[in-house]
N, C-alpha and C positions, 0 to 999 in steps of 0.2 A: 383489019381496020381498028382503031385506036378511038373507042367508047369515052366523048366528052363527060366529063362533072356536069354537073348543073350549072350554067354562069362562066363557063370557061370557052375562051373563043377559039382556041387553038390547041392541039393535041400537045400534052408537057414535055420536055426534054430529058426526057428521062430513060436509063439504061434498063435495057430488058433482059432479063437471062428466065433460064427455064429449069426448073426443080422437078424432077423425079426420084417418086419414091412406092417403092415396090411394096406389093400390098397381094401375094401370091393367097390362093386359097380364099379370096374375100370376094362374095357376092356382089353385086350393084346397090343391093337392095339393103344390105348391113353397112354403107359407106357414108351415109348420110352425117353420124356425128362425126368422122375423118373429115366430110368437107367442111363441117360447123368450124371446126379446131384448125385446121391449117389454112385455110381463108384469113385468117386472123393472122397469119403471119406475113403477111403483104399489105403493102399498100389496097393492090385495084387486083382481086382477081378477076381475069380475061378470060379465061379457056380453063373450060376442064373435057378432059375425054378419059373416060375409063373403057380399059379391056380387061381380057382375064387375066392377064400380070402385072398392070402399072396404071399409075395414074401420073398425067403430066399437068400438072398446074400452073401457067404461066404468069409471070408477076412483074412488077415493075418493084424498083429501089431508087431510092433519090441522087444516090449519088454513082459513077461509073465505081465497076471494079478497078480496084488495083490490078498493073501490069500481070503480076503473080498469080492472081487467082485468075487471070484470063487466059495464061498461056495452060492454064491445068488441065491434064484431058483426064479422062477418068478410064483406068488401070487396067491392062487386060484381068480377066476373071483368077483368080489363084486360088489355090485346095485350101481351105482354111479347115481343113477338115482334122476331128481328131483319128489316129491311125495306131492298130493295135500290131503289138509289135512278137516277135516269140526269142529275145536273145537267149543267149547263155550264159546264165549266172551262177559264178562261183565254177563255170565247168559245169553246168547241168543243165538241159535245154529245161526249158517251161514247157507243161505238157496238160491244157486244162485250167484249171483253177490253180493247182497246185504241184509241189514239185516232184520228182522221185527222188529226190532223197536230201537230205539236207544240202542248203545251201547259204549263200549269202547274197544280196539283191543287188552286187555288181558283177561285171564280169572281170574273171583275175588277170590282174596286168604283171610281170613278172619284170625284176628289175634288177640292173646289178647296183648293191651298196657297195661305197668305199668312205667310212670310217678313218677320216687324218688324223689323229691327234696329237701327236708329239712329236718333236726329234731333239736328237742330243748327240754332243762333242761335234757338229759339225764343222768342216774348217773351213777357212775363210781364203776369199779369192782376192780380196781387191789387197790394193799397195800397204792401205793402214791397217790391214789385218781384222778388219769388221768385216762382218756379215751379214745382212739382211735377207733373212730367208724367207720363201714361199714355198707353198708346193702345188703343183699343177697337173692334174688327175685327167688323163687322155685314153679316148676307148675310140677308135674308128678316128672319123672325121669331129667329133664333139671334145670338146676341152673347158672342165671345172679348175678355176683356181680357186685358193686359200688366199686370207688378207694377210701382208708380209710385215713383219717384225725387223725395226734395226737395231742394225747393233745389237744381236743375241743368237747365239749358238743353239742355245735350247728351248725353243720355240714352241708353246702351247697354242695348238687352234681348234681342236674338236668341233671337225667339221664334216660335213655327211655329203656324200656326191649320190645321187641315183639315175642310173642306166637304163633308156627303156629298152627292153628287151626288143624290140618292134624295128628300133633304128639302130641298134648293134651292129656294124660292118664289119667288124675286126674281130678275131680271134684272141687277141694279144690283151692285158690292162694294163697301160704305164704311167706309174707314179713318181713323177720328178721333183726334186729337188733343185732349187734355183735360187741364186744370190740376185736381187734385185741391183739395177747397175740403169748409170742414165743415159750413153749408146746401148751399151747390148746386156742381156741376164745373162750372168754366166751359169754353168751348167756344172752343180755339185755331184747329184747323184742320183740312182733311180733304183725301182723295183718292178721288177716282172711278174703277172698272173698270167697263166693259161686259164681260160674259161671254164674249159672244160674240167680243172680242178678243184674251182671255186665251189665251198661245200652251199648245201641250200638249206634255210631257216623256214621255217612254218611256226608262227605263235600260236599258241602260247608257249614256246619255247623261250629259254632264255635268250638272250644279247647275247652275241657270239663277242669273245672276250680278245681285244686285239694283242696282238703279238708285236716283237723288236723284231725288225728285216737289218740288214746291212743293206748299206748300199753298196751300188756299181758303176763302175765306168761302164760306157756304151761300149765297150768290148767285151765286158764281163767281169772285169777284174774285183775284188773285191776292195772298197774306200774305209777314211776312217770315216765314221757317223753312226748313226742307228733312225731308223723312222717307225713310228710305232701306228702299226695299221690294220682296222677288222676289213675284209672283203668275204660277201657272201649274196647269195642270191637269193630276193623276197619277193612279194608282193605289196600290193599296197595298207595291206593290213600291217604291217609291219610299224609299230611305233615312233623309226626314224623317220620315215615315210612324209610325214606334216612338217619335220624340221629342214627339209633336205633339200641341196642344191638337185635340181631337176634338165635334164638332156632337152624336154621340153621346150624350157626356156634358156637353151642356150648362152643366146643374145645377151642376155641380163645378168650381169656381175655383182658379187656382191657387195662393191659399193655404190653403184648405180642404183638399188632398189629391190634386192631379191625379197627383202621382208615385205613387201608389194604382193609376191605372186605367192607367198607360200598360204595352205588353209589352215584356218584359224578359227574356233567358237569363241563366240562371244556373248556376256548375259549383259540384259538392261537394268541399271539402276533399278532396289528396289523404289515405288513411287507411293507416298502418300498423300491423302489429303490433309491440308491445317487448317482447322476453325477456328477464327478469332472471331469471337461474339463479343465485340465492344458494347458493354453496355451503359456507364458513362463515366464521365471526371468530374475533379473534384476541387474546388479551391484552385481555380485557374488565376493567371494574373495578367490582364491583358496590359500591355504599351499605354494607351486612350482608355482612361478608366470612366471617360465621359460617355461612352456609348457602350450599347448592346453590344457584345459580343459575339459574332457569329460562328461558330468551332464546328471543325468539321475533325476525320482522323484519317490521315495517311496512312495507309501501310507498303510495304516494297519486305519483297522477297526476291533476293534476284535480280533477276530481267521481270519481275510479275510487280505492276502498280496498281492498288485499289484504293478508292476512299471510302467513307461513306458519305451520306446526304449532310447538309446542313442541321445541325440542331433546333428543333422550332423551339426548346429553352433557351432562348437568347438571354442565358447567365454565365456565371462564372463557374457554375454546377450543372453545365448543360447534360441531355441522354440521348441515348441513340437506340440501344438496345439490336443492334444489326449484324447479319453476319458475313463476315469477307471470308471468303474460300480460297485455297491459292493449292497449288501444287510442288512437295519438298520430295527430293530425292536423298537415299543413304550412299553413301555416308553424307552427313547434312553439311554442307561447306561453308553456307550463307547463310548470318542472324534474322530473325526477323527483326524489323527496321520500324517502330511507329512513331509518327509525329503528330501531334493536336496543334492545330494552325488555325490562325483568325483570318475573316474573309476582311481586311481591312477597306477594300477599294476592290472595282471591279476586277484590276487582273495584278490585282496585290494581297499577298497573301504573308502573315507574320507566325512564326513559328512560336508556339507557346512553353511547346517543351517538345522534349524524346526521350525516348527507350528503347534498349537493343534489346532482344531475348535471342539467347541459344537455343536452337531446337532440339538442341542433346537432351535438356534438362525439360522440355515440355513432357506432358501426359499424355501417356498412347489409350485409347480409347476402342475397343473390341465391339461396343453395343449401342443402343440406343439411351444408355442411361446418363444422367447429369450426371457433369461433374462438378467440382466443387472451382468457385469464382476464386478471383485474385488482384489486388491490391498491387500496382506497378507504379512505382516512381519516375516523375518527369524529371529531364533533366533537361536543362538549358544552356545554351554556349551561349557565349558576350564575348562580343569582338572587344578584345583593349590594348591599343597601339598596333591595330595591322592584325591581331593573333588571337582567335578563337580560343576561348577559356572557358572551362567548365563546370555552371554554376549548377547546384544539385540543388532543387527546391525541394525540401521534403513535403513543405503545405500542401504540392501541384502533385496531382494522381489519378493516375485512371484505372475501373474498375473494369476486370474482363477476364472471359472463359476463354482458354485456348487449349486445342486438346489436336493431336495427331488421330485420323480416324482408321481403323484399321479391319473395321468393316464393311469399307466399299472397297470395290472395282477400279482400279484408277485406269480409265477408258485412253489408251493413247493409239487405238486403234479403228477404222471403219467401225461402228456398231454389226454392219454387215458382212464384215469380214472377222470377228476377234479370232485369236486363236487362242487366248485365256479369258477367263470368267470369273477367275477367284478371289479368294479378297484378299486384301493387304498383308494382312494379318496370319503368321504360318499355323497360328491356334487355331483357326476356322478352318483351313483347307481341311479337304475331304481325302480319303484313301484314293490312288490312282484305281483304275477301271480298266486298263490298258497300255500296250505301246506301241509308239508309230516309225514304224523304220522308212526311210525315205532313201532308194538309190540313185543316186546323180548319175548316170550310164555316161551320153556325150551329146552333143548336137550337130548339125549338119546344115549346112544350105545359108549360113549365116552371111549377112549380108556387109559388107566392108564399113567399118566404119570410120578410118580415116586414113591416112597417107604419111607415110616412110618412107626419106630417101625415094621417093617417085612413084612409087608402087604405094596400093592399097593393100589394109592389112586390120585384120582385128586381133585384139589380144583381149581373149572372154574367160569368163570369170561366176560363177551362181555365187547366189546371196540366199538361203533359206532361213525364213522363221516362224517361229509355231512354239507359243508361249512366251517366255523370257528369255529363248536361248537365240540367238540367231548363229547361222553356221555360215562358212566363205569356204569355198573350196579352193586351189591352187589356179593361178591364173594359164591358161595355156597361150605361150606367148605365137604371133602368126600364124594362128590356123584359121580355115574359116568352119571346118569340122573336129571342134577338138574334141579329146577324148578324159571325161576326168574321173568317172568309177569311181566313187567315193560316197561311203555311204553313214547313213546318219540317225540316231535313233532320239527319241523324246517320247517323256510320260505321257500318259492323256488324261487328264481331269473329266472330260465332259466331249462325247460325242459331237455334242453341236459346235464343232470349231472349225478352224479354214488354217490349212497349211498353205504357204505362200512361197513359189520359187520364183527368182529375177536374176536375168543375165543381162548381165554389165559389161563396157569393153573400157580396161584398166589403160587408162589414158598419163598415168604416174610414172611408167617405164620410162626407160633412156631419157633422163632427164625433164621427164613430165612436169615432176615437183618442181622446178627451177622456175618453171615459165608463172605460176602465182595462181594464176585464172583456169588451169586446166581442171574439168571435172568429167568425172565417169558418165560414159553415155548408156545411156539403156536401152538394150535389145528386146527386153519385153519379159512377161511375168504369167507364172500362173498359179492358179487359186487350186486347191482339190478340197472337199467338204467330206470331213471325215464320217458324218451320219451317212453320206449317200453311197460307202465304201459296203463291200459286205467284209465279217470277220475273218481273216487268215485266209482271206486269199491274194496273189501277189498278182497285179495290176501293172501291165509293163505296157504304155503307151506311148508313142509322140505324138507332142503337144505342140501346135505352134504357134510361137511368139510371135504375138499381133501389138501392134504400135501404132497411137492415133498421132498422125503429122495433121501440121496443117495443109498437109496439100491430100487428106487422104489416112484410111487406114494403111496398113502396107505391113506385110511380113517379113518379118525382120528372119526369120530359118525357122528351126523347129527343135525342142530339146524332147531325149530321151529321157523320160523316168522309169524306177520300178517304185510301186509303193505297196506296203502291206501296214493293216492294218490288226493289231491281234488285240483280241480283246482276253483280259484272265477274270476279270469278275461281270459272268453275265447278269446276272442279276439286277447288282449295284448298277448294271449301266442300261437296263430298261428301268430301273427307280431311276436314274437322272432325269426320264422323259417327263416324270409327276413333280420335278425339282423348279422352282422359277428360276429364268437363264440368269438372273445377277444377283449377287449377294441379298440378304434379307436387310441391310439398312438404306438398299435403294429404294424399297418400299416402305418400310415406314420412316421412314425421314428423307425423303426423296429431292434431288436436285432438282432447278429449271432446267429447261432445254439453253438457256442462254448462260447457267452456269457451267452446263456440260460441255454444251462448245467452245465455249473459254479455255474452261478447265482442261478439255484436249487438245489445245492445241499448244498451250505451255507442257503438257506431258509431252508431246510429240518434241518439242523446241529443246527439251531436257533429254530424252530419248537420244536424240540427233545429236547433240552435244557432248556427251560421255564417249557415245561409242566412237564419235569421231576422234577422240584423246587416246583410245588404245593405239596398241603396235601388233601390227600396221593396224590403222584407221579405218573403221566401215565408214566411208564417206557419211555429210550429210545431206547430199541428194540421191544416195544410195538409202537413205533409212527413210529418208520421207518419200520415197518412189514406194517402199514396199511397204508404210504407212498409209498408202494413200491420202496422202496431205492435198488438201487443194480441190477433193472432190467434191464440196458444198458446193463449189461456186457456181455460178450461171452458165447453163447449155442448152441452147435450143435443140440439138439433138439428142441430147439427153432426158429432154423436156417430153420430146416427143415421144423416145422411148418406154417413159412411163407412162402416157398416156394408152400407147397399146400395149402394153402389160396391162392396164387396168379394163382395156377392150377384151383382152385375152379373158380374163379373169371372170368378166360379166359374160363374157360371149354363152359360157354354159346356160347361166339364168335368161339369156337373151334365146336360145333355142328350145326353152321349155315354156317360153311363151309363145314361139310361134306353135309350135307344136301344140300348146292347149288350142289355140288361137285356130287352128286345123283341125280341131275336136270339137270346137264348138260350131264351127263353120261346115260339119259334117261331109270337108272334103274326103274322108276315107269313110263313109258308114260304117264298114264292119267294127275299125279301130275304137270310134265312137259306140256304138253299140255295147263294145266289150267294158268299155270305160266306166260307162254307165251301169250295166252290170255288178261291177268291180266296186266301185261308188254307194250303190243298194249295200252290198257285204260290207264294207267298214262302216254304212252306219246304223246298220242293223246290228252290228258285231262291232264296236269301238274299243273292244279291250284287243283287236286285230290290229289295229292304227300301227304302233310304234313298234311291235315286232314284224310286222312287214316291209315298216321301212329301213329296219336295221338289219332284215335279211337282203332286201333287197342291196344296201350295201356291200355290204358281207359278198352275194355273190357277184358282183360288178365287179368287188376288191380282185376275188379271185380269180374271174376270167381275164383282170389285164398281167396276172401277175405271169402271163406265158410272154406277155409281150414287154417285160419291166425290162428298165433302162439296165444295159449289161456293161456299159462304157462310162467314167466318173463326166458330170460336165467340165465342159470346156469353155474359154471366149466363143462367142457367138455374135458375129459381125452380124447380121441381119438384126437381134433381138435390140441391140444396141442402135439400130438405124447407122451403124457406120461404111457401111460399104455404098451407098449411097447419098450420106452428107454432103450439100451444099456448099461450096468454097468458102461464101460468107459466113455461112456458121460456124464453122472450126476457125476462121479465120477471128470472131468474135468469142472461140472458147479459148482460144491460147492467146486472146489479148491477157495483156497488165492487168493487176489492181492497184491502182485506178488505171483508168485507162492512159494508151499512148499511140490511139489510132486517130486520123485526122480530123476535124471539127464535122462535116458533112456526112462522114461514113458515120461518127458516135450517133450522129442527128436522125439519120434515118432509123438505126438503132433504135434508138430511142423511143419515137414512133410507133415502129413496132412491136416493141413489147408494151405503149400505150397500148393499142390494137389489139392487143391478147388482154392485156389487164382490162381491158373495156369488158369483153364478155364476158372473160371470168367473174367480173362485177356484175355482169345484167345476171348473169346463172345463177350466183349469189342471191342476187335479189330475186327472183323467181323464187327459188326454196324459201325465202323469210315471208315472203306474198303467201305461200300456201301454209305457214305452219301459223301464220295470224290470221286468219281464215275459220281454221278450227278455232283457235282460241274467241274468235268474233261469236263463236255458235251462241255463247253464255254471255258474253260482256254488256249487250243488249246494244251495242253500237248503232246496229241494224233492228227498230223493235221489230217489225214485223219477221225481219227473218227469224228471230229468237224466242217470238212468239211460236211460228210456224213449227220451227224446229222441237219448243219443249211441249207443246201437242204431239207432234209422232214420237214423242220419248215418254208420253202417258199413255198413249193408247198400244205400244208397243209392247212398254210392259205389262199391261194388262193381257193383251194377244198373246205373249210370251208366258205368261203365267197357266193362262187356261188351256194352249196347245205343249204337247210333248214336243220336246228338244228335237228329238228325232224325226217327227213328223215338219218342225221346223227347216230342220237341217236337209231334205229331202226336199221340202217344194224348194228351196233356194237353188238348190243344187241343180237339180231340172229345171230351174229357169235359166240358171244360165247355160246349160245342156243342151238348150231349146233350138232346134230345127231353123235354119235362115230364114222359114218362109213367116215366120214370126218374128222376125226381129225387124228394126227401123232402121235406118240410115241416119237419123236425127240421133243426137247424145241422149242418153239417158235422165230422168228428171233428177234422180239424185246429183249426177253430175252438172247438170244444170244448177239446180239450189248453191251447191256449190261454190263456182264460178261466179254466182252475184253477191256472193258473201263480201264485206267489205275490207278493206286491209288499210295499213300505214302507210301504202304510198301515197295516200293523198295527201299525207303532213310532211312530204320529203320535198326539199329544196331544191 
């Protein structure tokens, strides 16, 4: 039955759905602030029933779901679990922590090379005596070609074919030669390898150095020509290895996109920050010399626009004194741009003057110390006859600090995820402490992410970064288990960092690029936290890639890693734990939190932009996927997840109150007893206090250390609240900004986070009620209470004077020690006094 409002005559029209959210491990009696907090996200809660695993809250919304979120049913259960794995790397199984004997953190893929590069005197098939040669490199059922040259006999293509050894059908390797032709390729000449002859390379050996073959007719005979070609057998250690046409990806030629799938590193722009401290102008010359002049200063860097405030020296020598922050990358491409413009009219504004500055020539800045100001000439355009002219006022000038800082952090990353800390500046950095070798193994169980020619198919791809480097491995084309073994090393600065892997399905192939709007879809990402690593041991897990949809989390497969972490300076890297995590000029000259969010999200925009300009391109929602762009914004399941992290978090102080609370309440006598005991010794013995409680640390630390985490963390669907998200709330986390969901659904919205900001308000107010309260004790607002109050503050301290501390600290203690059969039910008088004290709600509107 449907519980009327006050004044409503009829039950409302409104859709009802029902939210469950798992709450495993939680009392009845510990739920109380869960229902304070999630009651507020509804309109009317109806129903609550708690058992020992769930609580279902039912609720009304104002407006019906969308079709979409109604057909959603919620997902059978899947392993989202992390799973440790034992390959064989390099050829050596994992035995333990560590390995028997040296290895490498992939397993060896074995491959056949064929090195094309030349040919010469070839002759020519067609009628005019030209030739356009290719050559077309065939082992089994797979066939690499070369890009074909016309018109030329002696054809340059230095180009690398690799075999996997895995998909080798054939015994034979044939190297042809072919006159491209527009019915049929004619057939010049060719070369034969038996496999079995083919010598094998291990590096660090040299480049096996190619030789001139003759060619052959397909009978054997020998032709005129020569093809000059290395064939040998590697791995993927092998240095051709990254440049190489791949059996993998067949399918993909190379003029279709092979620079698409081959792996590639890539570094981020270095990023600094630029302080323009405008502090003011000088001899301005406004249009209307009959009014004040209101000046304010433009600045643009870029895509980056700031001004500052209006001048309240409404002269012609207005100040500011302000500082605009902005974000420059090396090599510096784009002037700094400033203008002093008059506010003539409400949304009319008159330029006074400009000035470019190059930021080749600004001052780079290591410290906290001034620098020295500067004298900048405006300059003025004057339109005359249609064409902007320009006039150089030397009078008109503005004075201002502008310096490159090169002792901050330029943050283009999570604060909770960085994987570098260091400053700008290559004088500052510290000696490395380490290095982190990360092995890409393969994945499996990948889920299709889109359709060719009829059939589903993914073509996946990792993106790793950790510092300034980011790595792309080779993209393996149709599989839904590929296999890429590739492994990757980077310095470590600082322990406390987050390595980040993302697999992406390369949407660029077979004419991808043509279509305009195609972009890389992502499979999913994961974090590893290299403080939570132990040292040189190799860590070989699958990890699975988890993906929030709006209909749901949902696992997208699972990738293989190995990862080790070695450290060479132990020392330097327990001194990092005593180091502050960011450079020393974010503390003493510190940014807002609204400069830094700024300021990160133009590094991110700049980030995004350069690497998208390499060949091939880290996409730009491949770099803001593994940036985490986007994660400020509003989640009520996210919402909630912190809220029980911070339940989590109190929950200890929350059980050593009940537990006193059971000590006082003498449900356990003996426990009490002992307590009490226990309580006489620290305050007879006070020089006991602090080493007892630092043993008792001490051996708490080391009884859990049998049961310490052996596996790195992972995604955790539960801690996130995402395995049981509500349709609507993801539906409201992958909306637009600004929104583009319908007027009714925003409305209800809307509402409800009224409803939550309600109480977070009364809570608010609550804490400002008791902390004026205390401050009321002296104000005398209340005489009598502040009389009362500085009477037991004289005669206290007189009591206090004449009794010993110890004798104090003991009756206290056993009062509150004291046996049930003494205690009231009614509140205590202090807390009473308390409570009538008087506060500033009575002056609130």
């Amino acid at each position: 039955m449907t519980q009327l409002c006050p004044g409503q005559t009829s039950p409302p029209r409104q859709h009802q759905y029902k939210h469950t959210l798992s709450l495993s491990k939680q009392s009845p009696s510990n739920l109380f602030p869960v229902f304070t907090y999630l009651k507020s996200d509804f309109h009317f809660s109806k129903f609550l029933s708690t058992n020992k695993q769930s609580i279902h809250i039912f609720h009304e919304s104002s407006p019906p779901l969308p079709l979409s979120l109604k057909m959603m049913q919620k997902p059978p259960h899947e392993d989202f679990s992390l799973k440790e794995t034992k390959p064989h790397l390099g050829g050596v199984k994992v035995t333990g922590d560590k390995l028997t004997s040296t290895y490498d953190l992939v397993e060896q893929m074995q491959y056949v090379y064929v090195r094309v590069v030349k040919a010469r005197e070839l002759p020519s098939k067609d009628i005019t005596g030209s030739c356009d040669p290719y050559t077309e490199v065939r082992l089994g059922n797979y066939k690499g070609v070369t890009r074909h040259f016309e018109k030329k006999t002696n054809p340059e293509w230095n180009q690398v074919f690799a075999f996997s050894k895995e998909r080798v059908q054939a015994s034979v390797l044939e190297v042809t030669v072919k006159d491209k032709d527009v019915v049929k390729d004619d057939f010049i000449g060719r070369v034969l390898f038996d496999l079995n002859e083919v010598p094998k390379r291990v590096p660090p050996d040299s480049p096996l150095a190619p030789q001139w073959y003759r060619l052959e007719e397909r009978k054997g005979e020998k032709l005129k020509g020569e093809l000059m070609l290395a064939v040998w057998w590697g791995t993927q250690a092998d240095e051709a290895f990254a440049e190489s046409w791949h059996s993998d990806a067949a399918t993909v030629s190379f003029a279709d996109g092979v620079a698409n799938i081959r792996s590639k590193v890539y570094l981020s722009p270095k990023l600094w920050y630029l302080r323009v401290n405008i502090i003011e102008a000088q001899d301005l010359i406004p249009t209307d010399k009959t009014r004040f002049p209101e000046v304010y200063v433009k600045a643009e860097l870029g895509n980056q626009h700031l001004r500052t405030r209006i001048s309240m020296n409404k002269s012609i020598n207005p100040m500011w004194n302000e500082d605009l922050m902005f974000v420059a990358a090396e090599p510096f491409e784009e002037p700094l741009i400033l203008s002093v413009e008059d506010r003539v009219a409400p949304n009319k504004d008159e330029a006074l003057g400009k000035c470019v500055i190059p930021l080749q020539y600004v001052e780079r800045r290591l410290d906290h110390k001034a620098i020295n100001t500067r004298w900048f000439n405006l300059e003025k355009h004057a339109v005359v006859e249609g064409e902007k002219k320009k006039e150089v006022k030397f009078a008109s000038r503005v004075h201002m600090r502008i310096c490159l800082e090169g002792g901050y952090h330029v943050l283009d990353e999570s604060t909770h995820y960085s994987s570098d800390l260091r400053p700008t500046a290559k004088q500052l950095w510290k000696s490395s402490i380490g290095v982190l070798e990360v092995g890409i193994l393969s994945a499996h169980g990948l889920t299709p992410m889109k359709t060719k020619d009829g059939r589903a198919t993914t073509d996946a791809y990792c993106v790793a970064k950790y510092g300034n480097k980011w790595i792309r491995t080779r993209t393996i084309v149709d599989s839904f288990a590929p296999k890429w073994n590739e492994q990757y090393t980077w310095e470590v600065f600082d322990p406390c960092t987050v390595v980040t892997i993302g697999v992406f399905d390369n949407c660029h192939l077979h004419g991808g690029d043509k279509a305009g709007g195609a972009k890389d879809s992502r499979i999913g990402k994961v974090r590893v936290r290299l403080s939570t690593l132990e040292t040189d041991r190799v860590y070989t897990h699958s990890y699975p890639l988890l993906v929030l949809h709006p209909t749901g989390v949902k696992k997208m497969g699972e990738i293989h890693l190995a990862v080790r972490f070695t450290c060479s300076r132990l020392l330097n890297m327990m001194h990092m734990y005593s180091h502050p995590l960011l450079p020393k000029m974010h503390y003493v000259h510190p940014l807002t939190v609204a400069q830094l969010d700024s300021l990160r999200h133009q590094a991110t925009q700049i980030v995004s932009m350069r690497l998208a300009r390499a060949e091939p391109p880290l996409r730009k929602e491949v770099v803001e996927y593994m940036l985490d762009v986007g994660s400020h914004m509003w989640s009520m399941r996210r919402s909630k997840a912190n809220f029980f992290r911070i339940m989590g978090v109190f929950g200890g102080l929350i059980a050593i109150g009940k537990w006193f609370d059971q000590i006082c309440n003498w449900k356990n006598p003996i426990t009490t007893v002992l307590i009490h005991i226990l309580f006489l010794i620290l305050v007879l013995y006070p020089e006991l206090i602090l080493p007892t409680v630092f043993l008792y640390l001490f051996l708490i630390g080391i009884w859990y250390y049998k049961w310490r985490p052996r596996n790195p963390p992972h995604m955790d669907t539960r801690l996130s609240c995402a395995d049981n998200a509500h349709p609507d709330e993801l539906d409201e986390e992958f909306d637009t900004f600004p929104t583009s969901r319908p007027p009714d659904l925003v409305r209800m919205r809307y509402d409800r986070l009224r409803s939550i900001a309600g109480r977070i308000q009364t809570v608010v107010g609550d804490l400002a009620t008791q902390g004026e309260r205390f401050q009321s004790l002296l104000s005398w607002r209340d005489p009598r209470a502040t009389a009362l109050f500085l009477i037991f503050c004289l005669v206290a301290a007189v009591v206090l004077y004449v009794t010993p501390f110890q004798v104090v600290t003991l009756i206290t203690g056993f009062y509150v020690l004291r046996h049930p059969k003494f205690r009231h039910k009614l509140p205590g008088v202090p807390l009473n006094f308390f409570r009538r004290l008087p506060a500033k709600t009575d002056s609130m509107l």
